[in-house]
C-alpha positions in Angstrom: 0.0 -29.9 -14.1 -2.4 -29.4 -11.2 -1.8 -27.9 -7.9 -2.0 -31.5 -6.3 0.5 -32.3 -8.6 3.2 -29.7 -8.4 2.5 -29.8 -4.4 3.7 -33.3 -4.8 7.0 -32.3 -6.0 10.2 -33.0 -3.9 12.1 -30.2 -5.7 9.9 -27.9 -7.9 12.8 -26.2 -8.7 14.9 -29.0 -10.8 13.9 -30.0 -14.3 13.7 -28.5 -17.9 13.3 -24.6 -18.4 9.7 -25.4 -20.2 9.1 -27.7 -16.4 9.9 -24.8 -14.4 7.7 -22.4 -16.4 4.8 -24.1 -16.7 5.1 -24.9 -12.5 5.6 -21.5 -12.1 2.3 -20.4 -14.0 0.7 -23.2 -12.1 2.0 -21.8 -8.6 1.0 -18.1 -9.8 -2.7 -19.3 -10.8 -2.8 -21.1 -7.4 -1.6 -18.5 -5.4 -4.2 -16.0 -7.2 -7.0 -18.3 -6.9 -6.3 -19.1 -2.7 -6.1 -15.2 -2.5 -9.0 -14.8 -4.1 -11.0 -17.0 -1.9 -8.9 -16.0 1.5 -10.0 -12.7 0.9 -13.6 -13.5 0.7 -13.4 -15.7 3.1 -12.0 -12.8 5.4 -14.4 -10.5 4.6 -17.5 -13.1 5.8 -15.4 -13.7 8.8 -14.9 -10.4 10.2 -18.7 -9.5 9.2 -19.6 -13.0 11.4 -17.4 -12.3 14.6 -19.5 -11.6 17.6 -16.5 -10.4 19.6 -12.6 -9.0 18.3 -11.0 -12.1 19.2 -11.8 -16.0 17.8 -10.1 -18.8 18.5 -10.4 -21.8 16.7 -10.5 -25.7 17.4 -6.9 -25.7 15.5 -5.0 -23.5 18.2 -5.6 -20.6 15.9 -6.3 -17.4 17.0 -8.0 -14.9 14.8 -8.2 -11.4 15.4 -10.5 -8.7 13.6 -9.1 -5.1 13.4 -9.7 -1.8 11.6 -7.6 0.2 9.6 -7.8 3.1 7.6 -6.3 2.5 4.2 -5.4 5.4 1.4 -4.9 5.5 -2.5 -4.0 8.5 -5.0 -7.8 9.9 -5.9 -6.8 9.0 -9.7 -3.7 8.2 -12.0 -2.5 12.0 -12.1 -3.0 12.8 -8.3 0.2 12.1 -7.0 1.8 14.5 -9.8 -0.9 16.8 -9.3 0.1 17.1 -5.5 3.9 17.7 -6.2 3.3 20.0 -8.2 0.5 21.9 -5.8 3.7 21.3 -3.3 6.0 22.7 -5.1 4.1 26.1 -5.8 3.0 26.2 -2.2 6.9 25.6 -0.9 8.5 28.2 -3.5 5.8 31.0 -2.7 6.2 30.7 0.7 9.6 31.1 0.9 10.2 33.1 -2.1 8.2 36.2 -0.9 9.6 38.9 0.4 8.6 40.0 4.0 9.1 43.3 3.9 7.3 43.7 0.5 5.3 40.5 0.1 6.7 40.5 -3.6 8.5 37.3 -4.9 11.7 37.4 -5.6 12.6 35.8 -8.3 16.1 34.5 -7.6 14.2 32.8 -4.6 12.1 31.6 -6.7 13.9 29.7 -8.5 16.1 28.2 -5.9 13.4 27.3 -3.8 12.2 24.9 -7.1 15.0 23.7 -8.1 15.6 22.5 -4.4 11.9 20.7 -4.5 13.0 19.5 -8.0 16.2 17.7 -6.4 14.4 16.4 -3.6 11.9 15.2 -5.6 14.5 13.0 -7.7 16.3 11.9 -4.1 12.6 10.6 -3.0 10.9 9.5 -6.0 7.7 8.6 -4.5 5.6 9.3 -1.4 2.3 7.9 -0.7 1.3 10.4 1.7 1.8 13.8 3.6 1.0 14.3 7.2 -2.1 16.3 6.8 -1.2 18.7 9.5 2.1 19.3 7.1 0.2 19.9 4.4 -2.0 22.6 6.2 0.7 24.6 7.2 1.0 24.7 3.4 -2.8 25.2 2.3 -3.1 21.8 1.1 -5.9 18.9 1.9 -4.7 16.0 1.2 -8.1 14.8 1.2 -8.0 16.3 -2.3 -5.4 14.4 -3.7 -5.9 10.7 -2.0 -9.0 8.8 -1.0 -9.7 7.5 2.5 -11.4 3.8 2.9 -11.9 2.3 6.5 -11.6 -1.4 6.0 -12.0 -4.7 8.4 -9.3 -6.8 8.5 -9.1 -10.6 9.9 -5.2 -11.1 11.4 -4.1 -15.1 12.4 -1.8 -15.8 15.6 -1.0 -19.3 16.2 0.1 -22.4 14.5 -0.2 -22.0 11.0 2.7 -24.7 9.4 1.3 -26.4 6.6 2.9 -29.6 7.9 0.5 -29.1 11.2 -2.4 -31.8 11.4 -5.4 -29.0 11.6 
């Protein structure tokens, strides 16, 4: 089935299980491909915009704006960094003031505390990096940092719309 063909469809949803499946690998390839090309498309754009703002002859408006995007350094740096929290949070409230020994029975609270929160909140993707200061940590280590152009649409975008 081609995309023409299951966009002609009244109801993609009714026929045989094997229908179904096969329109739904045919959707997910189609969705993959337009990605694909949207998101080299958007990347020519915002490179090609003289100016932040573009309106187009289809009462489109297009819009280029920066971000700043973050992902873990590697597979392990997420765990790496809970773990580099958890030292960081038990030693600092572990030691003793008036000796600047650990105690022990701290110690062990203070982790087991970190443990339990870490099972309430599973995953984070970041820390505030003045948070993570206070606690000698750069999170610089741990994620890396990419700025990135992005192309936003405001404005009439229903498929049903003559363009």
């Amino acid at each position: 089935m081609s995309l023409d063909d299951l966009l002609a469809v009244d109801d993609p949803t009714e026929g045989t299980l094997d229908e179904l499946a096969d329109r739904y690998a045919q959707a997910r390839r189609g969705a993959n491909m337009l990605d694909a090309i949207a998101n080299e498309i958007e990347v020519e754009l915002a490179a090609r915009m003289e100016t932040d703002e573009l309106p187009t002859r289809g009462g489109v408006m297009l819009y280029r704006t920066y971000t700043r995007r973050s992902a873990w350094r590697d597979e392990h740096a997420s765990e790496i960094l809970r773990e580099d929290l958890r030292e960081s949070v038990t030693k600092k409230l572990a030691v003793d003031i008036a000796t600047g020994e650990i105690d022990q029975a701290k110690r062990n609270i203070a982790r087991a505390a970190i443990t339990m929160l870490y099972e309430a909140i599973p995953a984070f993707s970041s820390l505030k990096n003045a948070g993570a200061r206070t606690l000698g940590l750069r999170i610089d280590d741990y994620r890396t940092f990419t700025d990135v152009v992005k192309v936003t649409i405001a404005g009439a975008l229903d498929p049903e719309e003559p363009k």
